[in-house]
C-alpha positions as CSV (number, residue, x, y, z in Angstrom):
1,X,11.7,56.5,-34.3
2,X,8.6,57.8,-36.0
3,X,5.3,58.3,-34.9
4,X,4.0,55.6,-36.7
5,X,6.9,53.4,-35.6
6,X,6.4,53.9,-31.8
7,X,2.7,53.1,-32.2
8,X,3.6,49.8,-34.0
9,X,6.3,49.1,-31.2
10,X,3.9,49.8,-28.5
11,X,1.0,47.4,-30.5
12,X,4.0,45.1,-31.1
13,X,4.6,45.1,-27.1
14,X,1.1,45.3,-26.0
15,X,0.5,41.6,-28.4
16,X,3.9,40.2,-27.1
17,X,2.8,40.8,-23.0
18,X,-0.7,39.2,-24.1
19,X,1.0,35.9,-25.7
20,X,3.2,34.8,-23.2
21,X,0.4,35.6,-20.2
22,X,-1.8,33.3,-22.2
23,X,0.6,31.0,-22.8
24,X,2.1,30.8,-19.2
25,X,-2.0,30.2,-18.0
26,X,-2.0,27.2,-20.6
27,X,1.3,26.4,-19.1
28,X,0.2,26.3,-15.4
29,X,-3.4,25.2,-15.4
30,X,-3.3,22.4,-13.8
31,X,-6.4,20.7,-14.7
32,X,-6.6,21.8,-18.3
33,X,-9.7,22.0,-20.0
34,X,-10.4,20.3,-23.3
35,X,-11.3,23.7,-24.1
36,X,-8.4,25.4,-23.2
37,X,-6.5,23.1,-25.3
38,X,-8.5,23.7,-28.4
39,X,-7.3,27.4,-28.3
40,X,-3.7,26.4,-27.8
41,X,-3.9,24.2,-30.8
42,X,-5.5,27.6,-32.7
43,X,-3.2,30.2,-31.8
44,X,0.2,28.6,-30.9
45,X,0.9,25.0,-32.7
46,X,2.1,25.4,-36.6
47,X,2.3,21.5,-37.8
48,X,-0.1,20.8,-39.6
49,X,0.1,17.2,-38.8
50,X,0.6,18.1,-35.3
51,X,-2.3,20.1,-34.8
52,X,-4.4,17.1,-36.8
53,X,-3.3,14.1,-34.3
54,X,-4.3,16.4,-31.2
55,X,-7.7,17.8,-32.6
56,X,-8.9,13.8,-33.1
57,X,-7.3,12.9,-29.6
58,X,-8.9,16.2,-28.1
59,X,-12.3,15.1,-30.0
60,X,-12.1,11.8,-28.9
61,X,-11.7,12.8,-25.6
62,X,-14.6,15.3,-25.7
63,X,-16.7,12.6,-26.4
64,X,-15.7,10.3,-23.9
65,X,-15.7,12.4,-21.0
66,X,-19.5,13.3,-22.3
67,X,-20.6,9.9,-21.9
68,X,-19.0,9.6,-19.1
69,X,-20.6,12.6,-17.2
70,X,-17.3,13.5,-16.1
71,X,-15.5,17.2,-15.5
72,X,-13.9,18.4,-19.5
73,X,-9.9,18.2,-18.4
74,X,-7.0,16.8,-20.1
75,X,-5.7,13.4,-18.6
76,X,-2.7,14.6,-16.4
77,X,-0.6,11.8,-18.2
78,X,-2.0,13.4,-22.1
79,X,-1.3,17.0,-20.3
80,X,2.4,16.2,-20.0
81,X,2.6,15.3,-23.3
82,X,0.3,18.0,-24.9
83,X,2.4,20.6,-22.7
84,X,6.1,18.8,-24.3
85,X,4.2,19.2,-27.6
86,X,3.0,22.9,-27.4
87,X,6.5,24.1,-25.9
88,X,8.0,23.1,-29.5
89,X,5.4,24.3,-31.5
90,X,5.0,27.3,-29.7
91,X,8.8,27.8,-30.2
92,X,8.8,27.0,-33.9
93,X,6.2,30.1,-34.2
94,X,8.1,32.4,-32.6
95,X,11.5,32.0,-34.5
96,X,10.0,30.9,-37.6
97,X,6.9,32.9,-38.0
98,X,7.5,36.2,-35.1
99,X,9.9,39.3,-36.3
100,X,12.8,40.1,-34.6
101,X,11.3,42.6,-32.2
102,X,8.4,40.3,-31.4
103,X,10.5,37.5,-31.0
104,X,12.7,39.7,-28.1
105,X,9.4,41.5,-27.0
106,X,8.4,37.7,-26.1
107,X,11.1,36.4,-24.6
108,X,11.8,39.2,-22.8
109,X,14.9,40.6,-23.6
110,X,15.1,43.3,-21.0
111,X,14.9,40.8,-18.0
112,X,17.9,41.8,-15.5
113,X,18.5,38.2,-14.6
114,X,18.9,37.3,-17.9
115,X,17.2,34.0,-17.2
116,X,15.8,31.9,-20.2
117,X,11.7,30.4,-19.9
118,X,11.8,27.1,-21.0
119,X,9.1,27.4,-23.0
120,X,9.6,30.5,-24.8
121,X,12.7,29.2,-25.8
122,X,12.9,25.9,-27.9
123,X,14.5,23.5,-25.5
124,X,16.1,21.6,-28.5
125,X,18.8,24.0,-27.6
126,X,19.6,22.9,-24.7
127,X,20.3,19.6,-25.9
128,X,21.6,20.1,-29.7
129,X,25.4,19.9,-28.8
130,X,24.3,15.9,-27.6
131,X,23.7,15.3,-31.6
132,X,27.3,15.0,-32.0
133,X,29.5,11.8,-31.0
134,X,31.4,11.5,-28.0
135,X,29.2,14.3,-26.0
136,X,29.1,14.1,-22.4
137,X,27.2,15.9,-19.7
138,X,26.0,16.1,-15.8
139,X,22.7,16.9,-14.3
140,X,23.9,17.9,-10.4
141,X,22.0,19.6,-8.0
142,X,20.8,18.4,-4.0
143,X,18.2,15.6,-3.3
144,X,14.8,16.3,-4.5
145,X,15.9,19.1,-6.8
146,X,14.5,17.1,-10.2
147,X,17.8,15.7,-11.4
148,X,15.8,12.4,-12.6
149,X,12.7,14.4,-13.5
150,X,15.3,16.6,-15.6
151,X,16.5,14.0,-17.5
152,X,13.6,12.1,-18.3
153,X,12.5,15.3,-19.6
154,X,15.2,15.0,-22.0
155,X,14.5,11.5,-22.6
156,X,11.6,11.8,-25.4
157,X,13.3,14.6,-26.8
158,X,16.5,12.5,-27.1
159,X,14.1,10.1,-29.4
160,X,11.9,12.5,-31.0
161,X,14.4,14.7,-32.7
162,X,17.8,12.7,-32.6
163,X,16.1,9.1,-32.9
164,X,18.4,8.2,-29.6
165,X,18.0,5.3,-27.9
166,X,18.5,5.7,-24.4
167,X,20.7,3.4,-22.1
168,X,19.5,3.9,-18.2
169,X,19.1,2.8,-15.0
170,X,16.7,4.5,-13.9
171,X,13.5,2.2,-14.0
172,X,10.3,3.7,-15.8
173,X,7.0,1.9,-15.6
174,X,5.4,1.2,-19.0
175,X,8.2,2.5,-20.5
176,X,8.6,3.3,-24.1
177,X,10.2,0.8,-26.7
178,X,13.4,3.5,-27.4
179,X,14.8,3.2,-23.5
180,X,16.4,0.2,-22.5
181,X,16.4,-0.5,-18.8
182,X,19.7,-1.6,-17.6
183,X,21.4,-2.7,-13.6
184,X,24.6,-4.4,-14.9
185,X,27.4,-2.8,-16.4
186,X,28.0,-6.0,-18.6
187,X,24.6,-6.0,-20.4
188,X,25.0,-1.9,-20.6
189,X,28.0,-2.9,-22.9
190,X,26.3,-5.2,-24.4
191,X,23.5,-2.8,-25.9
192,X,26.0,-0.1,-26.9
193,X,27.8,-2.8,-28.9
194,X,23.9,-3.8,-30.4
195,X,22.4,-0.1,-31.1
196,X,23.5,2.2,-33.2
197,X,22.5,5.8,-32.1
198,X,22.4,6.1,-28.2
199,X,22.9,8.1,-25.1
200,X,23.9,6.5,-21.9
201,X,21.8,8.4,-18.8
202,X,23.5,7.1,-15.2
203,X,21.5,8.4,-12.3
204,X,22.6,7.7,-8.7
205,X,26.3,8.2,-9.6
206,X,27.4,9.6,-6.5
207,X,27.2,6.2,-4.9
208,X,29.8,4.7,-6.7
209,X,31.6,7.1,-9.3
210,X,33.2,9.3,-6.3
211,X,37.0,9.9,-7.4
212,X,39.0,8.4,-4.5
213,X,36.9,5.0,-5.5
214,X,37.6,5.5,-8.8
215,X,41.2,5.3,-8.3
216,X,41.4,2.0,-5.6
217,X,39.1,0.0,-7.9
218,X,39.9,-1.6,-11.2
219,X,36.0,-2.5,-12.0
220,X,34.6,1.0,-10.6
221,X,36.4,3.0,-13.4
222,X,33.8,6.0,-14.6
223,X,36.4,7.4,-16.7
224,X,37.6,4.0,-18.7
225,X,33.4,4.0,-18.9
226,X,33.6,7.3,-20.7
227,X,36.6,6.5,-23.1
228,X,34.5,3.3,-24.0
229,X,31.6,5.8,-24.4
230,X,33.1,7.7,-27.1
231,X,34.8,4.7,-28.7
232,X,31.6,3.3,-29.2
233,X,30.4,6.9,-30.7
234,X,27.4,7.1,-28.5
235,X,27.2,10.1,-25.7
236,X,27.3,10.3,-21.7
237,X,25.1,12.1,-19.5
238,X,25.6,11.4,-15.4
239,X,23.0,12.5,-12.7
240,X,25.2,13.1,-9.5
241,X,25.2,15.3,-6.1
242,X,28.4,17.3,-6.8
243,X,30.1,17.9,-10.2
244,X,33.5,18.5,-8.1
245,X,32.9,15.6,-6.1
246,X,31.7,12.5,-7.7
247,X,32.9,13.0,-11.5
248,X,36.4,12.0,-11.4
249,X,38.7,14.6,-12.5
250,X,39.9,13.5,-16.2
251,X,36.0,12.8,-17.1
252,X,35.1,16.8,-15.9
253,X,37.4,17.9,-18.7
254,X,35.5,15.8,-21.1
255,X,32.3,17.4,-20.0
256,X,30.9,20.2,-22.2
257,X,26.8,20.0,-21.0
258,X,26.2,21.0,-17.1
259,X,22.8,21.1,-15.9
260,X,22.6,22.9,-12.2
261,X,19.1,22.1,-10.7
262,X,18.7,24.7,-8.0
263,X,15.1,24.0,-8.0
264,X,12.8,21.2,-9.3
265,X,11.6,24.5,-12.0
266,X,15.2,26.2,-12.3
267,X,18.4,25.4,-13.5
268,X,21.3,27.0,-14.3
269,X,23.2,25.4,-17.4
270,X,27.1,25.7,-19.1
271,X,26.5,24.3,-22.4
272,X,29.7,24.8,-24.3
273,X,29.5,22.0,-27.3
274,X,30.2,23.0,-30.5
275,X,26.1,23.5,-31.6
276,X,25.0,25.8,-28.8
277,X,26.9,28.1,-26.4
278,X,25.0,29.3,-23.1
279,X,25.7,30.3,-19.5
280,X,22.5,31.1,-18.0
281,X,19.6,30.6,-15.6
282,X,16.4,28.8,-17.3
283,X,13.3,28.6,-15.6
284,X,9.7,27.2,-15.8
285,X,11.1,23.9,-16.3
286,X,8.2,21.3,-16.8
287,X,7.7,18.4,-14.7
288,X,8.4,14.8,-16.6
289,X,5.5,13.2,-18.6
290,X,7.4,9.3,-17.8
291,X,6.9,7.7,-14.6
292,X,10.0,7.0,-13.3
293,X,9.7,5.0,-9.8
294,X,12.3,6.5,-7.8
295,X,12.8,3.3,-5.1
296,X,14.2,0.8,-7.9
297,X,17.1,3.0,-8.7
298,X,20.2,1.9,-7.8
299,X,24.1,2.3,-8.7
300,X,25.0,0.6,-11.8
301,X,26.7,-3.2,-10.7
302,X,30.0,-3.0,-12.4
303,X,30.3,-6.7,-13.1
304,X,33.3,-6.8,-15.6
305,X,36.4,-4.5,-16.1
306,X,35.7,-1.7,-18.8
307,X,39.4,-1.3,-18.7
308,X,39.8,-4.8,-19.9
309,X,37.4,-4.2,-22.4
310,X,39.1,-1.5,-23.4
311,X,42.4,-3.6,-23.8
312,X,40.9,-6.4,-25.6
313,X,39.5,-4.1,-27.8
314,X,42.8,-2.9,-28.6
315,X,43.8,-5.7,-29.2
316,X,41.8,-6.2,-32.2
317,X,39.1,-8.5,-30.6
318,X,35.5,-7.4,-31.1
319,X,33.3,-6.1,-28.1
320,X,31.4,-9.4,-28.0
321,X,34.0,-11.6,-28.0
322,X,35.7,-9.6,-25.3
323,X,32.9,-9.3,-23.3
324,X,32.0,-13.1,-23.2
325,X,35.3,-13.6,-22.3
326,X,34.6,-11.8,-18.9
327,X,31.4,-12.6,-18.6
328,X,32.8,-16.7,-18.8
329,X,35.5,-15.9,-16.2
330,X,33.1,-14.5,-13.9
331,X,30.6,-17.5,-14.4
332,X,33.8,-19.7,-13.2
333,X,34.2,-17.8,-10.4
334,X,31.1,-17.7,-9.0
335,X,30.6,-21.1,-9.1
336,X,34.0,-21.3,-7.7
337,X,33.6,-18.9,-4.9
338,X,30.0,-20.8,-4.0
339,X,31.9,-24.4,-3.9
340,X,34.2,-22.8,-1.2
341,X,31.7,-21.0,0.6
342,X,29.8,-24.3,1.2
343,X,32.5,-26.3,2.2
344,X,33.5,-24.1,4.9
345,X,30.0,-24.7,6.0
346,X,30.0,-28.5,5.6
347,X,33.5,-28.2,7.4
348,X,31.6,-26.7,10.3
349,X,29.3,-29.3,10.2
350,X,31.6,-31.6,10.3
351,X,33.7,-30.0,13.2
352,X,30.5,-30.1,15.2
353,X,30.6,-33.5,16.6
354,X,28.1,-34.9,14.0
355,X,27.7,-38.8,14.0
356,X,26.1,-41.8,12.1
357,X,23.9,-41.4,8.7
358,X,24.0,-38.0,9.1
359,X,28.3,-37.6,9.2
360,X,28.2,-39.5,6.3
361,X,26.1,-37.9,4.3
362,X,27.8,-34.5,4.9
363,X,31.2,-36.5,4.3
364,X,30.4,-37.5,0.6
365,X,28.9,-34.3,-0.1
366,X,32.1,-32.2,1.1
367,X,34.7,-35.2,-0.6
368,X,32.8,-34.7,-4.1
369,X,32.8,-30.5,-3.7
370,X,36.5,-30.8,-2.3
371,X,37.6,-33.1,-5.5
372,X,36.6,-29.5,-7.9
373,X,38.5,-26.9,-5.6
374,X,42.0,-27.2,-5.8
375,X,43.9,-26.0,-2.9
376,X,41.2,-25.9,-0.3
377,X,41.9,-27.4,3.3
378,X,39.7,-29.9,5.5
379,X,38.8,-28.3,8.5
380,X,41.0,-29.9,10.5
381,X,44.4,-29.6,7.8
């Protein structure tokens, strides 16, 4: 290397170490100035568009927080967002814009751990291989690691550069318009059938997708789920304890996306779709911007048979016309199953020794529910 070459490798260095300490302080500020966002919007966001929409929020907000005679910081809520925002556009500079020294110079190329910063490296990668059909993935890791943070993450992302709608159970308040709440595996169906580009996010899997249940329960079938998944050409991603564990065994061979939460700011992730390959640690992993209310989620109710559906489906009959055919059977059911249950407590009633207006009244009653259940004894048969 010449002279002149080391001294532009050396500038080329000295630059790199000054971007990503400034943007790391942008990154970790917590409050951020109004200020401090102004300069990001200068020396790391390349939209033009972009840059336009946050300079009249930033403005606006300038002004507000004057009248107001209150401290110049970014809402929490708007610095989620504006941090989402400046990890994209601060990744479109560097591969678009940076030369292939800078760009390695950045993102440190040298590290021993080889870990990857989340934003220094655009996380549309970590995601890409979801853009195809059929794609199915896991977010494991202990309690409190992130898992749901992780994925709601994702979830904006998802809509932003896929145009997903997202199927999920996990309940967000003032959610946007592009994720569909859902508790019951029958209207779950019923929005895949409805939409047409989705991905399905399941948290609190463990409780009811473990492999041993799996495999004694007709209605608790994750991996008839999965085939229905990619029959329906929408995409899977589970939030569980254990990969081993919880996913039955057929569905882990399906599964090309792993996300390892070994921290609520590291994960380690096996992405091996057929958009992006990568077996490595990634770090500095942002905190959601949704506010996902961690008490009101619960296991998915598997109300119908996916396996059914799947027959009937096979069968040539369309998903709706399957799935009211369940969803009528069950209705009988119930209301089968409630008849009985109150005629054993009429029965009881009736067992007791009660006499007079009162007998009666509980004799009629149990006569006219005994007349719609076939093949249910008096009491005292």
């Amino acid at each position: 290397m010449t002279e002149e070459g080391k001294t532009l490798f050396y500038m080329k260095r000295s630059a790199a170490g000054a971007v990503k300490k400034a943007l790391y302080k942008i990154v970790n500020e917590i409050p951020l100035t109004i200020d401090q966002a102004y300069e990001a919007l200068v020396f790391f966001f390349v939209d033009e568009d972009v840059i336009d929409a946050w300079t009249q929020l930033l403005n606006k907000l300038k002004v507000d927080q004057v009248n107001s005679e209150q401290g110049m910081f970014v809402p929490e809520k708007t610095r989620k967002k504006f941090i989402r925002y400046l990890t994209i556009q601060s990744s479109k500079l560097f591969t678009e814009t940076f030369d292939t020294t800078s760009r390695l110079l950045i993102r440190g190329a040298t590290d021993m751990d080889d870990r990857l910063n989340w934003f220094l490296k655009w996380p549309q990668c970590m995601i890409s291989n979801f853009k195809e059909t059929g794609c199915y993935g896991c977010i494991e890791g202990v309690p409190r690691s992130g898992k749901t943070s992780l994925a709601c993450t994702f979830m904006p992302m998802f809509s932003d550069i896929y145009k997903f709608d997202i199927l999920t159970n996990i309940k967000i308040k003032d959610a946007p318009d592009y994720i569909y709440y859902v508790k019951k595996l029958s209207d779950l169906v019923k929005l895949m059938d409805e939409l047409d580009q989705w991905i399905c996010i399941l948290d609190e899997t463990a409780t009811f997708a473990y492999k041993k249940l799996a495999l004694k329960t007709e209605n608790i079938d994750f991996e008839n789920l999965g085939r229905f998944v990619g029959k329906m050409g929408g995409r899977l991603l589970m939030i569980t304890h254990s990969f081993e564990m919880d996913i039955p065994t057929q569905l882990q061979t399906w599964m090309s996306e792993r996300y390892k939460k070994l921290e609520k700011t590291v994960m380690k992730i096996d992405l091996a779709g057929a958009n992006y390959k990568a077996h490595k640690l990634v770090d500095n992993i942002p905190d959601t911007e949704l506010q996902f209310i961690t008490e009101d989620i619960t296991s998915l109710q598997f109300d119908i048979s996916i396996y059914r559906m799947l027959q009937r489906i096979q069968d040539g009959v369309s998903v709706k016309v399957a799935l009211d055919e369940q969803l009528r059977e069950k209705g009988k059911k119930d209301i089968n199953d409630s008849t009985k249950e109150r005629l054993k407590e009429l029965g009881r009633l009736l067992s007791s020794g009660i006499k007079g207006k009162e007998y009666n009244k509980v004799m009629i009653e149990y006569n006219k529910l005994k007349g719609n259940v076939r093949n249910t004894p008096l009491p005292h048969d």
